[in-house]
N, C-alpha and C positions, 0 to 999 in steps of 0.2 A: 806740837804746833798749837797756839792759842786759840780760841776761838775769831779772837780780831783779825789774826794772821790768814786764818783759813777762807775770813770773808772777804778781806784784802786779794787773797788771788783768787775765789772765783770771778768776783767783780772784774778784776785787771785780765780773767782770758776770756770773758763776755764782753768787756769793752775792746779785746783787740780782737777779736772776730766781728766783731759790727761798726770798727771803724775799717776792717780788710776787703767789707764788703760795700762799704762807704767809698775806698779809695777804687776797689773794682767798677762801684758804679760811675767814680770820673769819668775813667780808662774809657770805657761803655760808651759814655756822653760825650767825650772828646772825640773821639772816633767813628762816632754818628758827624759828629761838627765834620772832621776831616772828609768821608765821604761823599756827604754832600757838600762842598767847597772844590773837591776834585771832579765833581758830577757838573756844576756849577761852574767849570773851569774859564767855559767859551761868553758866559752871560759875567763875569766879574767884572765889568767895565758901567756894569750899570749902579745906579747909586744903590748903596747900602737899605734903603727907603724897602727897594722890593723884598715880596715875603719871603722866599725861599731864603734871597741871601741873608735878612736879615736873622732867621731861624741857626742858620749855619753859625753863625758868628756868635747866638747868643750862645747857643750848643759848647765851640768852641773855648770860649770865657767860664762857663758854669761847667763846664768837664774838668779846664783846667783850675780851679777855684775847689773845685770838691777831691781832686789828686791832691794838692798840697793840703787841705786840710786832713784829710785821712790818714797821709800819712803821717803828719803833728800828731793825729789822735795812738796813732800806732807805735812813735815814738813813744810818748807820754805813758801811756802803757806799760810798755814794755820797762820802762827806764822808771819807772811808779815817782814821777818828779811832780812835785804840788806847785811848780811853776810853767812847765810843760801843759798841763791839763787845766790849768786857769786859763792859760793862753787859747791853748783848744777850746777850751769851752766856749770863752767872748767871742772867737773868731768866729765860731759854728753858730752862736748866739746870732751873729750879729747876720750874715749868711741868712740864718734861719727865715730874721727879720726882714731883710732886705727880700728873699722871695715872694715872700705873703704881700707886701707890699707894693713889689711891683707887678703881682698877679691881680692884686685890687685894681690897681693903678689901668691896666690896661682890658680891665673889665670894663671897668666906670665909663675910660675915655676913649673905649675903642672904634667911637666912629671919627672922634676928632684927632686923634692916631689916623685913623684910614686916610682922613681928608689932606692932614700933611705931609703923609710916603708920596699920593698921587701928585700934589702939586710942585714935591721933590720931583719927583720922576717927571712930571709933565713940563720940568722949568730944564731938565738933562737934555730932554729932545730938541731942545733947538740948536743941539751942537750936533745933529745925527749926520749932518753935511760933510763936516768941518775933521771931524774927532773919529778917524778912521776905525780907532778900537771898540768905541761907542757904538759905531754903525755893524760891526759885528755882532757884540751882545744882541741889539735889539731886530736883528737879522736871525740870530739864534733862536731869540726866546718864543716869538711870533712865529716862524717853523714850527718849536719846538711845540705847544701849544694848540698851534693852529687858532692862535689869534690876533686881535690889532688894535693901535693903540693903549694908552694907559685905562683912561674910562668907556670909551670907543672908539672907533675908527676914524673920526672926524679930528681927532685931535693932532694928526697928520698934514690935516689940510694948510695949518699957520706955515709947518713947517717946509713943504713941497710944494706947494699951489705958489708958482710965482705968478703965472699969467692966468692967475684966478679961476683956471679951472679944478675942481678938487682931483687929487693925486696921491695914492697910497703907494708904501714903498713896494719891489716887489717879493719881499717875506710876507706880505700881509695877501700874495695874489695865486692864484691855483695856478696859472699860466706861468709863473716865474717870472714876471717883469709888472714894471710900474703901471698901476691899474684903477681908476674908477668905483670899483666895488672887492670886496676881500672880503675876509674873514669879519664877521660879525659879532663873536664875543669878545668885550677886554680884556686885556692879558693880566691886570692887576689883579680882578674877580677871578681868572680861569687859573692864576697860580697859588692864587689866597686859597680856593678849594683843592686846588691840587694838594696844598700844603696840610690843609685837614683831614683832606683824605687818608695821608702816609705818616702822619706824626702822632695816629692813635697809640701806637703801641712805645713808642718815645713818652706820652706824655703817663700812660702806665707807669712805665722804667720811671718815668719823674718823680711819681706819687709813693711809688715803693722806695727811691732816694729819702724823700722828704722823710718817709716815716723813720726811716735807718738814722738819720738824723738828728729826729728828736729823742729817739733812743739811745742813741752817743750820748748826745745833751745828761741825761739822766744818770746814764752810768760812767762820764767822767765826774757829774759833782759828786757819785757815790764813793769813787776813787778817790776823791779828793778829801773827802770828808774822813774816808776808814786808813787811809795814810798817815792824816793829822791823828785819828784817835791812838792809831800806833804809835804816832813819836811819841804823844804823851805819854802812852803805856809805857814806851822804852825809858822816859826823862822816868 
């Protein structure tokens, strides 16, 4: 065996072990998405805006985005194709890019992010009447929490106070019926930190993704490169 050949398959079973652990970490992040979405089951009626679910869904998309690429990289590998592993590459390239950028993205604009989920969700509530499944969600999540309203509690009052007395619904009332005074934190704040709380060890898992990733990056273009130096060597 040549010296090109021998650096051709260490390369090709480093790159298919760190694309196995690539597609593992999909699996991983798909199934965190799933989780929380079956956790989430009773509040899915509320817009996409709120944290948790919007967490859920990213989860769900970026699990299943890093499955399909891992396993391209796993193919390409395996099958030592210089068309296979371009494609990988750009894909995971571009992946790569798109993370870093919408990690900046919602660094930068994270308070003008916050300000357009709340008036998403604050513009939902005035179907809370109307929209029987809605009125469950937001019967759940205020339970679930033990809080009220999107910003606070007052933000009920447009929607319930017909004869202009203020009136919270009764998920927001310790008594179980429609009350005056409730629960005192927002639920947009009490789920935002719920959601910090429990996604430390997810956002771990992310960062060890990310790196597995740029190291695919490296050892498909090495594969790419020591495949082409073999045909030559074969021509």
């Amino acid at each position: 065996m040549t010296v090109t050949r021998r650096c051709l398959c260490c390369v090709k079973y480093l790159m298919f072990i760190f694309n196995l652990i690539f597609w593992l970490g999909g699996c991983g992040l798909f199934g965190v998405g799933v989780w929380l979405s079956f956790k989430q089951a009773e509040i899915s009626s509320l817009p996409l805006s709120f944290p948790s679910l919007s967490a859920a869904n990213l989860l769900l998309v970026a699990g299943g985005i890093t499955m399909v690429t891992g396993f391209l990289g796993c193919l390409g590998a395996l099958k030592e194709q210089r068309c296979l592993l371009m494609t990988f590459f750009v894909i995971l390239l571009i992946l790569v890019l798109t993370e870093v950028i919408l990690a900046v993205t919602v660094h930068i604009y994270q308070e003008e992010l916050d300000k357009k989920a709340q008036n998403n969700l604050l513009e939902g509530m005035k179907d809370y009447l109307t929209d029987e499944r809605l009125q469950l969600s937001w019967d759940s999540v205020q339970k679930m929490f033990k809080c009220c309203g999107v910003i606070n509690k007052t933000d009920w009052y447009p929607v319930l106070s017909s004869d202009g007395k203020p009136t919270l619904p009764a998920s927001c009332c310790l008594s179980g019926q429609e009350c005056e005074h409730g629960w005192e934190e927002p639920c947009y704040q009490k789920a935002r930190t719920w959601l910090l709380d429990n996604i430390t060890s997810v956002l771990v898992f992310g960062i060890c993704i990310v790196i597995v990733q740029l190291l695919a990056l490296v050892f498909s273009m090495m594969m790419y490169c020591q495949i082409r130096r073999a045909e030559k060597y074969l021509d």
